[in-house]
DOGUSE-265124 format. One record per atom (N, C-alpha, C): x, y, z. Coordinates in pm, whole numbers, plus 50000, padded with zeros to 5 digits. Atoms other than C-alpha are relative to their C-alpha. Example, Ala and Ser with C-alpha at 12.3 -4.5 7.8 and 13.67 -1.06 7.14 Angstrom:
BEGIN
500894988150000
512304955050780
500905012050000
499184988149994
513674989450714
499235010950073
//
This chain:
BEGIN
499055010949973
708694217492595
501145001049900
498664998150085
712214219392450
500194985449892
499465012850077
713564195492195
500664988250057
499315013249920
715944173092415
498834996350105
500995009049898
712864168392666
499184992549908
500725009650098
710694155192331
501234989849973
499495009149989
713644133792288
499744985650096
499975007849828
713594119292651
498794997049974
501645010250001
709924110792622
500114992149919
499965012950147
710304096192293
501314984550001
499215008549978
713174074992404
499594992350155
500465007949855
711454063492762
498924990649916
501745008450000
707944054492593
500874986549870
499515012550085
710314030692295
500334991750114
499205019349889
712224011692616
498934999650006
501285004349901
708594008092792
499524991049867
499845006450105
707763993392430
500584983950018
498995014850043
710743971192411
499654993050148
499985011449927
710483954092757
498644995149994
501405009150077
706813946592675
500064993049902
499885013450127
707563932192390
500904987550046
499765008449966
710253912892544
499384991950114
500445012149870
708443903492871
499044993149931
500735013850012
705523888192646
500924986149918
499325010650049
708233869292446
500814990350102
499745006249846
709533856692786
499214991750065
500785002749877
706483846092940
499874982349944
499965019350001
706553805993000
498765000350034
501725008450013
703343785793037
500704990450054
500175015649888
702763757293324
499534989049862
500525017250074
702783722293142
499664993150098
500305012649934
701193697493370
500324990749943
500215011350032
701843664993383
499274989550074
500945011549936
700923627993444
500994986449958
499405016750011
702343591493523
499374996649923
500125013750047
702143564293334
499394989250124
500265005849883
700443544493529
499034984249932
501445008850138
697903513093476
498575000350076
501194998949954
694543510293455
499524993149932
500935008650025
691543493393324
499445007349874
500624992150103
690313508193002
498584988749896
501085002150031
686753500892901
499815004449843
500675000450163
685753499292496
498375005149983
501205001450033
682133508792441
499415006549935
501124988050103
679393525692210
498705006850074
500844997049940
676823541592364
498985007549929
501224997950061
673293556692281
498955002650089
500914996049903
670333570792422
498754993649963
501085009250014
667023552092416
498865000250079
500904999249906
663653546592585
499524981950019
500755012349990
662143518192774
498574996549928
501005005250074
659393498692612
499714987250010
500495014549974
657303465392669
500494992349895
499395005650139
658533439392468
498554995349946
501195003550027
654603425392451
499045002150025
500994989149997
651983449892423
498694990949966
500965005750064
648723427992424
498795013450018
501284995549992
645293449092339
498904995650081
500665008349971
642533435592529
498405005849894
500984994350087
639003438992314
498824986950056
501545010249966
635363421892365
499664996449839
500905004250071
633973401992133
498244999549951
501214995849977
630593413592247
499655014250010
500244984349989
629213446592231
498464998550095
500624996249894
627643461192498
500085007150096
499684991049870
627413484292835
500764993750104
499135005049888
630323477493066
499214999750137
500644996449856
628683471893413
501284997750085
499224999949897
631873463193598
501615002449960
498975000550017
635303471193593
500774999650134
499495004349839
637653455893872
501825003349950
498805000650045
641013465493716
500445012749947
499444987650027
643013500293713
501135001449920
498235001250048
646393514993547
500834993950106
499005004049910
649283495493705
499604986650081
500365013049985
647093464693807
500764988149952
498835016850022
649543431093831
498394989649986
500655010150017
646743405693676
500434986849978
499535017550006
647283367293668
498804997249842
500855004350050
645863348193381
498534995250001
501535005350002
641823342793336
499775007450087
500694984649892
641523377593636
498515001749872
501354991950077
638043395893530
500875011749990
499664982450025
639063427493365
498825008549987
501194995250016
635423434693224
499084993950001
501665010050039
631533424693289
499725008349906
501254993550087
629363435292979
498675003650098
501674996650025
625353440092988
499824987749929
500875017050048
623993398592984
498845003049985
501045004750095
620863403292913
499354995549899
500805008950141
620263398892536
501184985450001
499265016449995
623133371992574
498974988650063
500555009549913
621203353792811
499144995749966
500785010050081
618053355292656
500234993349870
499475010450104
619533340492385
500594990750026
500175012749943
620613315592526
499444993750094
501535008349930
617683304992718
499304994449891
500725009250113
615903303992434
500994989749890
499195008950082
618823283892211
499964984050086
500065014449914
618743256892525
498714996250008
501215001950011
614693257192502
499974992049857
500355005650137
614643250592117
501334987350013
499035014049995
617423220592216
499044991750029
500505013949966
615253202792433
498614997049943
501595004150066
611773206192191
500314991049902
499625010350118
614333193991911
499904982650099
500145015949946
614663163492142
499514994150009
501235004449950
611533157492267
499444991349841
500305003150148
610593157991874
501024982949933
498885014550057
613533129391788
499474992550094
500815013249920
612093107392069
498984996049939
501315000350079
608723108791900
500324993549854
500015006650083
609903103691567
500994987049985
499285009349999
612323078991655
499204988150031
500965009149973
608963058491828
499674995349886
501015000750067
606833062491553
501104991249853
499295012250111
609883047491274
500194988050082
500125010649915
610153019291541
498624991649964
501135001549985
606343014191517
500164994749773
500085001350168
606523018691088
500934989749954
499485007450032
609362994791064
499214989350012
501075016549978
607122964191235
498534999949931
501235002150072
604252975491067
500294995649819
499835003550103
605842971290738
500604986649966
499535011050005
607592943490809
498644990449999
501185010950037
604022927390865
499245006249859
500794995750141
603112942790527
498525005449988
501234994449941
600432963290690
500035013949951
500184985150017
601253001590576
501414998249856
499245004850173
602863005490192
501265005750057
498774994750055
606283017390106
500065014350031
500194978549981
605503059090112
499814998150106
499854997249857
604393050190446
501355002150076
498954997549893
607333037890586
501335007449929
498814988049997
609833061790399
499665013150059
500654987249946
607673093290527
500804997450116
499675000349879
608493079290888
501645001450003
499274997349949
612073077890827
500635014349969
499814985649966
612403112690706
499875010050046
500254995249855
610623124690986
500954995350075
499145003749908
613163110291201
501495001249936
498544994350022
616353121790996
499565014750056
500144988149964
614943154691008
500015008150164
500224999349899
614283152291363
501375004850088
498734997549954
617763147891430
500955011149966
499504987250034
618923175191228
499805012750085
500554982849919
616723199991423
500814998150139
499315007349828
618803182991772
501375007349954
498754994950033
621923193391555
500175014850007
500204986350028
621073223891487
499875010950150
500374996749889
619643230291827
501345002150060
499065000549922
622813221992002
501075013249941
499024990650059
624923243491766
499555018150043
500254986649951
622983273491853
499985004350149
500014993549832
622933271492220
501545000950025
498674991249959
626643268592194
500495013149946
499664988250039
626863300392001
499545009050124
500564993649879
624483312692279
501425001050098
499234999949918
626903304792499
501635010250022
499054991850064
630133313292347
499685017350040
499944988049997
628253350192347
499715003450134
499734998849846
627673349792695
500744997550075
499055001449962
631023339892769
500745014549975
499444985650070
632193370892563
499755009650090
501024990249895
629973393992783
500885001250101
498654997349887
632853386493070
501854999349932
498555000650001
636683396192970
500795001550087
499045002849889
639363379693129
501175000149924
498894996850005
642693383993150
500674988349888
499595005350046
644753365692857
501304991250008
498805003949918
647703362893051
500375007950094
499374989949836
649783377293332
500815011249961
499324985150008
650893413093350
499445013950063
500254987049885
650353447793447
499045005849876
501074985750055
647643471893288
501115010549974
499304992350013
649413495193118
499485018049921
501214986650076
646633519592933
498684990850051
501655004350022
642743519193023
499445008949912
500494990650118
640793535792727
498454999449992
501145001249985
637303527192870
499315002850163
499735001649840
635533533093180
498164997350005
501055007849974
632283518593370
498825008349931
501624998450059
628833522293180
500275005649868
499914994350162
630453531292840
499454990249952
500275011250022
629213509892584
500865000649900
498985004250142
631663493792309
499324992149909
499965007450081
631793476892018
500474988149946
499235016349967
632713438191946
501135004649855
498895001650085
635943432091785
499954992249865
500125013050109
634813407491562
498565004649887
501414992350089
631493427191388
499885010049992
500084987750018
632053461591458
501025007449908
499634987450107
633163487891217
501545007450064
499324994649988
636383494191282
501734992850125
499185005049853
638073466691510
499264997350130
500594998949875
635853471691789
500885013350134
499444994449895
636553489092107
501504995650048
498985005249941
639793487492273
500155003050137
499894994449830
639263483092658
501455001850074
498995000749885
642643479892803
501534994649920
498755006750006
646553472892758
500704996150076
499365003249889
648303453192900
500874992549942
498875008150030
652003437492904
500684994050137
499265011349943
654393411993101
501285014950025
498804994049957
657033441593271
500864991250066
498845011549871
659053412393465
500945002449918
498904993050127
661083418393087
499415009249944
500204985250122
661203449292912
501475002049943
498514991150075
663993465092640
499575014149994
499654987249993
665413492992546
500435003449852
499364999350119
665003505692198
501325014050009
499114987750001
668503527992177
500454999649811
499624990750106
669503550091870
501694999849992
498874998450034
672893539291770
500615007049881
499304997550161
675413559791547
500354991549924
499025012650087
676353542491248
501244997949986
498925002749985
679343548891286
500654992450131
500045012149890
679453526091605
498864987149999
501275008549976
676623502791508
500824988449896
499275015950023
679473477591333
500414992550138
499265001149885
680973476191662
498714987850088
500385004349930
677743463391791
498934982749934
500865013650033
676053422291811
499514995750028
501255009849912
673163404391896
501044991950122
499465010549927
674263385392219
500805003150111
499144995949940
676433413892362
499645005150159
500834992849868
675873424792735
500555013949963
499944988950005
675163457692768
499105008950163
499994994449850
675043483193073
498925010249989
501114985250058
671503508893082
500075006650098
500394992249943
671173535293281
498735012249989
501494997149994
667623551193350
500535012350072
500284984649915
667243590893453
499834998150120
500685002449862
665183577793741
501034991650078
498895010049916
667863554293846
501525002949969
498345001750060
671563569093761
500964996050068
499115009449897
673273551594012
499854987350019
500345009150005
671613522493950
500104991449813
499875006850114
672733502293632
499284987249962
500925013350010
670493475293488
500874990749878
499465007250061
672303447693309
498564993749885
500665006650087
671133436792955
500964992949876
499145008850112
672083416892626
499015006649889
500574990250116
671293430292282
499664987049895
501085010250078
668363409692114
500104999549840
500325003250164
668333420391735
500915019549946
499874989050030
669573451691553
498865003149866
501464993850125
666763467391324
500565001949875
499684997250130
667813468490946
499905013049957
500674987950036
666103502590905
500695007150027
499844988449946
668013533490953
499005007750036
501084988749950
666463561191118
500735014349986
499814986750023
667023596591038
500165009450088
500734987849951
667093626891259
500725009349996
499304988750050
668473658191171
501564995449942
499265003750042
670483646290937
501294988450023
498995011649990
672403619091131
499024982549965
500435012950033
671733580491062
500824993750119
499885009249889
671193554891351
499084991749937
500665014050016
670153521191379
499264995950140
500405008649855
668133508891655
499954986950037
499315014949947
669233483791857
499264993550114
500775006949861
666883463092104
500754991950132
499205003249890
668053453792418
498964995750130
501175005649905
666213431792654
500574999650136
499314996949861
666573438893021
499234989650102
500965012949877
665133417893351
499695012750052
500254990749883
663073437893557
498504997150086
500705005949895
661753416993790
499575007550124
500364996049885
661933440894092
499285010249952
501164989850094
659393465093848
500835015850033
499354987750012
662033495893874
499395007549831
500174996050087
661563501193534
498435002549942
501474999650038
658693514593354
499995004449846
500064993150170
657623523692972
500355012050017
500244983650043
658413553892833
501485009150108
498714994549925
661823556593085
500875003549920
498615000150095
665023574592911
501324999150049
498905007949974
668013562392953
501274999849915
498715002950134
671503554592793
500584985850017
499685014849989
672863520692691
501575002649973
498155006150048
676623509792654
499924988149994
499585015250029
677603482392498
501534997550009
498465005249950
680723466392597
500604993849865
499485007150139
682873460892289
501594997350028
498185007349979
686663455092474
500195006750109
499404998849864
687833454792800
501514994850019
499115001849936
691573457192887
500575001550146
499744997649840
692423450793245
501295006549994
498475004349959
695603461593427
500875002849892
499174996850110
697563480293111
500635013050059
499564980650018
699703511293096
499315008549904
500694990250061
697913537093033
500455015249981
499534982550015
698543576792943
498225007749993
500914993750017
696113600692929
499965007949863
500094989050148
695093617992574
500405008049970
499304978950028
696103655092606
501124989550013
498725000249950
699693637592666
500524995349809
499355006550112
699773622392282
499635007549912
499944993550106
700523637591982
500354992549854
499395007650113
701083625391579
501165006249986
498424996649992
704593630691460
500115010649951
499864988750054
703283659191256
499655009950082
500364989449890
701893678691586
501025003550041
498844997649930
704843671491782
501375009949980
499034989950012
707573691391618
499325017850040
500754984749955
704813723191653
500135003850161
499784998149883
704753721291976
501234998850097
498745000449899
708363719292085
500245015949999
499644989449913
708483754892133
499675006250112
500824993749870
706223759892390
500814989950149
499545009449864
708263732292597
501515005750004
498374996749993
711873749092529
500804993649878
499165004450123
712933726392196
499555005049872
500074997250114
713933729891892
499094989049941
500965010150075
711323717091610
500894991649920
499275011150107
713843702191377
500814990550079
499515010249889
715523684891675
499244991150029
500885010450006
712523668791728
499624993549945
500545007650144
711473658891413
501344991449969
499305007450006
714983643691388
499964990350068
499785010849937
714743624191694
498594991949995
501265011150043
711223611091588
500824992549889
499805007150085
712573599791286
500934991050028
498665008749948
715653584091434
499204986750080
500345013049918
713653562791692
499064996049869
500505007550117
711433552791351
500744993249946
499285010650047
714323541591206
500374987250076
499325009349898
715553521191483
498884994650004
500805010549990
712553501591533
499394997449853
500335004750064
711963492091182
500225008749834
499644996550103
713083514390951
499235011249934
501074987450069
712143543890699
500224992549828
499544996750116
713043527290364
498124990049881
500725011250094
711033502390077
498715003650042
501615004149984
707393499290276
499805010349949
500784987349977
706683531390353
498614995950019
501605000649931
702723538790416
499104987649949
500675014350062
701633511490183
500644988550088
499775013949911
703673485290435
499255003650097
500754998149895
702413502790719
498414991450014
501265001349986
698793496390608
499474983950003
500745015049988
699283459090513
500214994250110
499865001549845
700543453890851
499435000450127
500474995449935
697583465590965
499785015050162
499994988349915
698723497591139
499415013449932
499954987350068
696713526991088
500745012350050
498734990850014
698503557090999
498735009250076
499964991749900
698253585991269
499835012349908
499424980550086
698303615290997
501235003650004
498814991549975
701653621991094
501694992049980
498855006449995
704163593491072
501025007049853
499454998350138
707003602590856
499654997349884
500295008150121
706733596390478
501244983950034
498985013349994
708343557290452
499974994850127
500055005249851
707293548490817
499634981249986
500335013350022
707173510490783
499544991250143
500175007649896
707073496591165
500225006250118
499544994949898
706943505791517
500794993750074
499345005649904
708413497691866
499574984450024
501045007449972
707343462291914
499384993149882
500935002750139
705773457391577
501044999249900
498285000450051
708853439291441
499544986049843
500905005750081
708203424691064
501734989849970
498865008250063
710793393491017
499854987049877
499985010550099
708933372590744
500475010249837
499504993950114
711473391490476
501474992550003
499224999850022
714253377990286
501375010949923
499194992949980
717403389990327
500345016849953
500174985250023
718003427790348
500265007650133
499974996249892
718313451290571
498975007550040
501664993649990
715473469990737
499785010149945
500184987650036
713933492090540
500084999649841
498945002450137
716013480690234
498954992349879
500785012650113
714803461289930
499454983950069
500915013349933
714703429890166
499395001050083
500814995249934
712533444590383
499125002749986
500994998949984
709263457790435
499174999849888
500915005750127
707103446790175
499734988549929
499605013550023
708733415690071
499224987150069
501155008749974
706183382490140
501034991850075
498955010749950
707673357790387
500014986649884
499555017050100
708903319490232
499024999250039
500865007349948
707013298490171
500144989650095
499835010249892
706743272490447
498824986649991
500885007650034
705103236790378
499374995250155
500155006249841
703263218690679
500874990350073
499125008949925
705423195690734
501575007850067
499134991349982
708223221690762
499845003450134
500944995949885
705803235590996
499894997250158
500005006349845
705353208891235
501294993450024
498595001649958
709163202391228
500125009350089
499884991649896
709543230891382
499345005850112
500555002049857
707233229491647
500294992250051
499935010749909
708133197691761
501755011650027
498564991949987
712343219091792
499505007850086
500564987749931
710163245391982
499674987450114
500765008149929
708513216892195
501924993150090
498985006749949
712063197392261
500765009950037
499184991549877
714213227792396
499085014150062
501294987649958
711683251092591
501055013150002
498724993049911
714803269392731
500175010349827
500144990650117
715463282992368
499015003549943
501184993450018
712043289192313
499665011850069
500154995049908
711993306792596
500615014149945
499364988750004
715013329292509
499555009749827
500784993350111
713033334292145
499175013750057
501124983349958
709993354292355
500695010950085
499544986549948
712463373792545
500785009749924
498934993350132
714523383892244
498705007249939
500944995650043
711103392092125
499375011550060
500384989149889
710053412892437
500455012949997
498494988350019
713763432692447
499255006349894
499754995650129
712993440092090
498445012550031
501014992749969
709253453992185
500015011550091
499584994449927
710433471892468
501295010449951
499284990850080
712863491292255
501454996550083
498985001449919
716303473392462
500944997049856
498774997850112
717823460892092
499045001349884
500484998450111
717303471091758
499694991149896
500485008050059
716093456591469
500884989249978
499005008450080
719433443691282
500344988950142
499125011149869
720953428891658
498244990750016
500785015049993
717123410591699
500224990149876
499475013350117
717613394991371
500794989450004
498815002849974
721143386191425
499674990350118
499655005249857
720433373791760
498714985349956
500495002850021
717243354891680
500044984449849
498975014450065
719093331391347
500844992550050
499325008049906
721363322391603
499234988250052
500905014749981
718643304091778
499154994749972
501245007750138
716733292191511
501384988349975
498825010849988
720413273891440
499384992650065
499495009249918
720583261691771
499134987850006
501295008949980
716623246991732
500764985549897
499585011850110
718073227891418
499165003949896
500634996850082
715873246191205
500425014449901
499334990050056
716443270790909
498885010850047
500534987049959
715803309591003
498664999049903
501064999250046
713593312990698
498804990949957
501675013350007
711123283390719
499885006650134
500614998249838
710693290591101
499275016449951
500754987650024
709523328290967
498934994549916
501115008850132
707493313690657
499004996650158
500735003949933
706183295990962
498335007750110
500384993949893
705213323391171
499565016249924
500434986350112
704573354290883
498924994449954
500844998950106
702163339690684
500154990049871
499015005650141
704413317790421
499044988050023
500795009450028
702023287390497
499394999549918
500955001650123
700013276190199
498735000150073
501194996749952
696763282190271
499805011650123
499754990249930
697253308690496
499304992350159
500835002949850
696023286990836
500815004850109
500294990649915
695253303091122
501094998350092
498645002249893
698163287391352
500925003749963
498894991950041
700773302391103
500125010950054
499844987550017
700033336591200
501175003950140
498964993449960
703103355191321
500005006250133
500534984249930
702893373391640
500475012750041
499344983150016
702733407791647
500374997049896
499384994650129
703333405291258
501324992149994
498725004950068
706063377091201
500814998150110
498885003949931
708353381391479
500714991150036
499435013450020
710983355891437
500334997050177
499415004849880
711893356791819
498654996350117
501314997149930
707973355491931
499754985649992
500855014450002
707853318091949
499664993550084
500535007249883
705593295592189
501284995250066
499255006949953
707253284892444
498924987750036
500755014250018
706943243492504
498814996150051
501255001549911
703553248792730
499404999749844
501014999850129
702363253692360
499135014949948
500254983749973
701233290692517
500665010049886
499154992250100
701753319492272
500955006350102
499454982849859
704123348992441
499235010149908
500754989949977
702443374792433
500535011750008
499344992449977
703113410292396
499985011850101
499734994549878
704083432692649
498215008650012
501424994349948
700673446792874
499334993449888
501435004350076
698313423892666
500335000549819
500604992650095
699183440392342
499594989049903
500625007750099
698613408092155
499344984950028
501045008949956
696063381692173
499664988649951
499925008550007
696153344092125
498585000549937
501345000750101
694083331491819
499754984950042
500865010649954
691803306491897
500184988349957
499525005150048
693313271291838
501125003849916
498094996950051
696933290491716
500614997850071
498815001249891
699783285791863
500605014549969
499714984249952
700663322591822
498865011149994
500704994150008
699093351491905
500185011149870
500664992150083
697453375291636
499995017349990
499684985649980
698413413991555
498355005750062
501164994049960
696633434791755
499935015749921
500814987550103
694893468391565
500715008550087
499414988849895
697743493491735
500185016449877
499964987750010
698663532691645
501665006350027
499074996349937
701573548491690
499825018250023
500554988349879
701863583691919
501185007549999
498774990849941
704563609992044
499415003750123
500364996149888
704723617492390
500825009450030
498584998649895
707273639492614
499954994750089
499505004149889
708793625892845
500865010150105
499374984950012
709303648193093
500984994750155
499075006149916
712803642693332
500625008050059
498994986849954
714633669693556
499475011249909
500214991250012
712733694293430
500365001749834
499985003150138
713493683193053
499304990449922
501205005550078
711183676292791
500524986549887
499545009350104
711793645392545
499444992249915
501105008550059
709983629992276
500384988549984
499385012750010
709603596392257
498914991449932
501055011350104
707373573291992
499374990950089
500825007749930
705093547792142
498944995949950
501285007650070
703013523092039
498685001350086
501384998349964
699153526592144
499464986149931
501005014449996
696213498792179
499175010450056
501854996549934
692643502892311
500385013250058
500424983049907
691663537792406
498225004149982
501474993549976
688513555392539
500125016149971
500744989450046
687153589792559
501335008150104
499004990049927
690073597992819
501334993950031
498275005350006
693333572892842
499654990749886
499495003150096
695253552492567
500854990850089
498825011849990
696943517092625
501635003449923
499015002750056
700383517792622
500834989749966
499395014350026
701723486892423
501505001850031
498505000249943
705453497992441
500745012949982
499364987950032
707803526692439
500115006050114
499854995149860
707163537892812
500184990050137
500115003249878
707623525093160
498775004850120
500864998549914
705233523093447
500495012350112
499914994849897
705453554993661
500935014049905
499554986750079
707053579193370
499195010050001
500974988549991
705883614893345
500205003549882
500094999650153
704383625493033
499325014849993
500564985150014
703423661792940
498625000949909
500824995150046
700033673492899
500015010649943
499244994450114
700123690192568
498545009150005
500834993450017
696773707392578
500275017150020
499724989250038
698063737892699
500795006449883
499524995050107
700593738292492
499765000249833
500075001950133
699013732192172
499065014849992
500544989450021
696973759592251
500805014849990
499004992650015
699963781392289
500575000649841
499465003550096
701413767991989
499315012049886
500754994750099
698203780491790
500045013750043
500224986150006
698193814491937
501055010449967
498994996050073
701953822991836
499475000049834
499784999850194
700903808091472
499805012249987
500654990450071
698023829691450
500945016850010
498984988349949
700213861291639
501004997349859
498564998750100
703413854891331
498695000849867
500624996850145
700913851891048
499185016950030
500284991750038
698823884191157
501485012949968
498414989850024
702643902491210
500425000149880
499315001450161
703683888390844
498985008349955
500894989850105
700123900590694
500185019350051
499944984650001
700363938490876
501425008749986
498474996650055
704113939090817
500914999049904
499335000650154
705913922590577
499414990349913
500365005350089
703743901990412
498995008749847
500914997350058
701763925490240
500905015649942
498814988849988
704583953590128
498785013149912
500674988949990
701633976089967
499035009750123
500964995349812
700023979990332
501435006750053
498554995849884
704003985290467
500065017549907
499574984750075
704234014890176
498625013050121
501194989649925
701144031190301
500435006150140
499844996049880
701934029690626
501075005450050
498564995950031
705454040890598
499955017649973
499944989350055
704174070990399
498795011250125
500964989449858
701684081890734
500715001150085
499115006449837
704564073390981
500585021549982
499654986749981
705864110391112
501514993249952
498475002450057
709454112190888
500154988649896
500235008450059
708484087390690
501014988649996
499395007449955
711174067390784
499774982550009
500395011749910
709444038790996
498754991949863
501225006550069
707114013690826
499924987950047
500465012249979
704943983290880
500104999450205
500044994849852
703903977791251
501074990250098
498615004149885
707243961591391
500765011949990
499034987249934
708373998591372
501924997149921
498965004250029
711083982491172
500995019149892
499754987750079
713414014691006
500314998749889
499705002250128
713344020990660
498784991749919
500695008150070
710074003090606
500354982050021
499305016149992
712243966590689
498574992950076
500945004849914
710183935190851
499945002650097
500084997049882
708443936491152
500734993550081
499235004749901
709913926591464
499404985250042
500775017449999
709353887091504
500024997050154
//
């Protein structure tokens, strides 16, 4: 082969090279998505468990002896006082034959001596038989009676043990173990060596629980009193409704995790259930009806989100700008930072900027003057506000509803991300004016600034000066549920939210957009605010997996190329011409090809 044809090969097989390299740097990835939509999102803990009687009685004889009858199998429904077992009466019996024989000789005997002191009294009274006489006669006739006492006491023992001889049922229930069977002989419970025999068990199935094995890390979540949903192997389409009786103090161990068991008493009247069934319990710990919801793969923290804007077409620092931008705008980046966040009760996501003080919605106005973010801002304690202050300004809330009114929608806008912080402020002292009341008592009022901190002060949603009852006395409420009227308050109470990144995805363009989160399960996330009903939101799962397989792809290229420049020498010094080095083929030894 000539020299210019080794050229020509060597210059075909580099293009074939280069468009491989460029077609995998080319190749796009399907993002699915998903509406916004609403739904019903269920709270619960769950656990696996077995059925079990709640009242396991033993049955046992008091008599020992050879069973002659048994009328009662496993699974037998007995009523109270049923025969479960005959003994072997014979020595019972004659024992009490003879205990009712030696009754009526004692008797016979007390008639007699009861004559004969009858007889010794009148004889002494005529001074016919001495003194020793007639005490002899009456201690024959105490004695007499003693032996009558005595008598009687033993024929009821007689008895008693010939009652024993037949066991009956103690109460009503089912046979649940037999551990004896006809012509064995046992031992009495009450004299034998060891307890006695144990003929039979039996319990009341009409109720049974369910001891379940809760994590501890869900076993705060759970309280005596709560209903809870079981499902049985034998029945998984069939759910049995229960309530949770006691939680056990004891941890329990098993390969290294710690649970608590939790009892749970069920009805099971139509006898579906049986001991020894396994099953799983849920306990219902929050039910939101009717919310916007997203699905999980669609949310990201603020520190994911910039990673993954390459796999959707954006730039990362574009993104990370416009996260931070909509942070500022709903509440600012300055003063709180993560320490406001937390007293605010929002936990932090891993990812919020540093200085993230408030979300969409989650608007903090018991601060004097400042601007958001600023020194008078996030951190700062609302006024104080006295009660009487207090109920001034409820009755101002009570006498124009109409500006009460336009308080919770100024409050809404503001949740809904329509105006920003400074214009709710602004807008919101206006009609605090118009009430006749000053801006910062009506916050005092509604932050926290009450002395004693009572429970009708509290702010909702965290203070919001424009969140005030309207004149029904009703809190407002924040958008889909997100916040929840405290019991005897007149406002409602922050609810425990999150904040998220989504895309939003529009004409085929991706967009991030912040969003507050509430209640979530194992597969959607309440959306408190930041989206609309019927938006499309990008499922990020592929792409995060993309994301990670570039990293790993640029870090092994840095380590076999230019991160490691004694590996690039080496390989430089094997390359034909020595020229080329490191495996981006770069010339001269330079980095690899990114």
């Amino acid at each position: 082969m000539t020299a210019p044809s080794v050229t020509t090969s060597r210059l075909l097989l580099l293009g074939v090279l280069v468009a491989a390299c460029k077609k995998e740097e080319v190749q796009e990835i399907t993002i699915p998505t998903a509406a916004v939509s609403r739904r019903t999102i269920v709270l619960d803990a769950t656990a696996s468990g077995a059925i079990e009687p709640i009242n396991v009685v033993e049955v046992k004889s008091k008599s020992s002896g050879q069973i002659t009858q048994m009328t009662v199998e496993t699974g037998s429904k007995i009523s109270r006082g049923d025969l479960l077992v005959q003994l072997e009466t014979r020595d019972v019996q004659n024992q009490f034959d003879q205990a009712r024989a030696d009754l009526n000789a004692a008797e016979a005997r007390l008639q007699v001596s009861e004559a004969q002191k009858k007889r010794n009294d009148d004889l002494f009274g005529q001074r016919i038989i001495t003194a020793q006489e007639h005490e002899t006669a009456q201690l024959d006739y105490a004695n007499a009676q003693a032996a009558v006492i005595r008598a009687r006491t033993s024929l009821d023992l007689a008895q008693q043990r010939l009652d024993d001889a037949t066991v009956r049922a103690p109460n009503s229930g089912t046979i649940i173990e037999k551990t004896v069977s006809l012509g064995q002989v046992i031992t009495s419970a009450t004299s034998g060596v060891g307890g006695g025999t144990t003929l039979l068990k039996m319990a009341d199935l009409t109720k049974v629980r369910m001891r379940a094995l809760f994590n501890e890390t869900d076993i705060g979540q759970v309280t005596p009193g709560q209903q809870t949903t079981v499902t049985v192997d034998a029945f998984p389409d069939r759910p049995f409704r229960g309530t949770v009786e006691k939680i056990e103090p004891q941890a329990v161990i098993q390969q290294s995790v710690t649970m608590f068991p939790v009892l749970i008493n069920l009805d099971n009247s139509e006898g579906l259930l049986k001991p020894g069934m396994n099953g799983e319990a849920s306990v219902l710990v929050e039910r939101r009806e009717n919310v916007l919801a997203i699905p999980n793969d669609a949310i990201r923290t603020t520190r994911e989100a910039p990673m993954l804007a390459g796999s959707m077409g954006l730039i990362p620092d574009s993104v990370s700008a416009a996260i931070q931008a909509q942070m500022q705008q709903f509440g600012g980046m300055g003063g709180g930072g993560r320490r406001g966040a937390q007293e605010q009760g929002l936990p932090n996501m891993g990812g919020p900027p540093r200085g993230m003080r408030m979300m969409p919605g989650d608007v903090d106005l018991p601060q004097q003057g400042g601007r958001p973010g600023g020194q008078g801002g996030a951190g700062r304690q609302a006024p104080q506000a006295s009660e009487a202050d207090c109920a001034k300004y409820r009755d101002a809330l009570a006498k124009k509803p109409a500006v009460a009114k336009q308080l919770a929608d100024l409050r809404q806008k503001m949740m809904d991300g329509q105006v920003d912080f400074a214009a709710m402020r602004e807008q919101s002292t206006k009609l605090y004016a118009e009430l006749g009341v000053d801006a910062m008592i009506a916050r005092g009022c509604q932050g926290g600034g009450r002395p004693g901190g009572a429970p009708g002060a509290q702010a909702p949603n965290g203070g919001q000066g424009g969140g005030a009852a309207p004149a029904g006395g009703q809190a407002a409420t924040g958008r889909q549920g997100g916040a929840r009227p405290t019991q005897g308050g007149e406002f409602p109470t922050r609810v425990r939210t999150r904040t998220g990144v989504v895309f939003v995805v529009a004409n085929g363009t991706y967009t991030p957009k912040v969003v507050r989160l509430g209640a979530a399960n194992f597969d959607y996330t309440e959306v408190i605010s930041g989206l609309n009903e019927g938006d499309q939101v990008a499922l990020l799962a592929t792409a995060a997996i993309q994301a990670a397989r570039d990293s790993s792809n640029a870090r092994f290229r840095q380590m076999t190329g230019g991160g490691m420049p004694g590996m690039q020498r080496q390989q430089g010094s094997t390359t034909t011409g020595g020229g080329t080095g490191g495996a981006g083929g770069a010339p001269g030894g330079g980095p690899p090809r990114q």
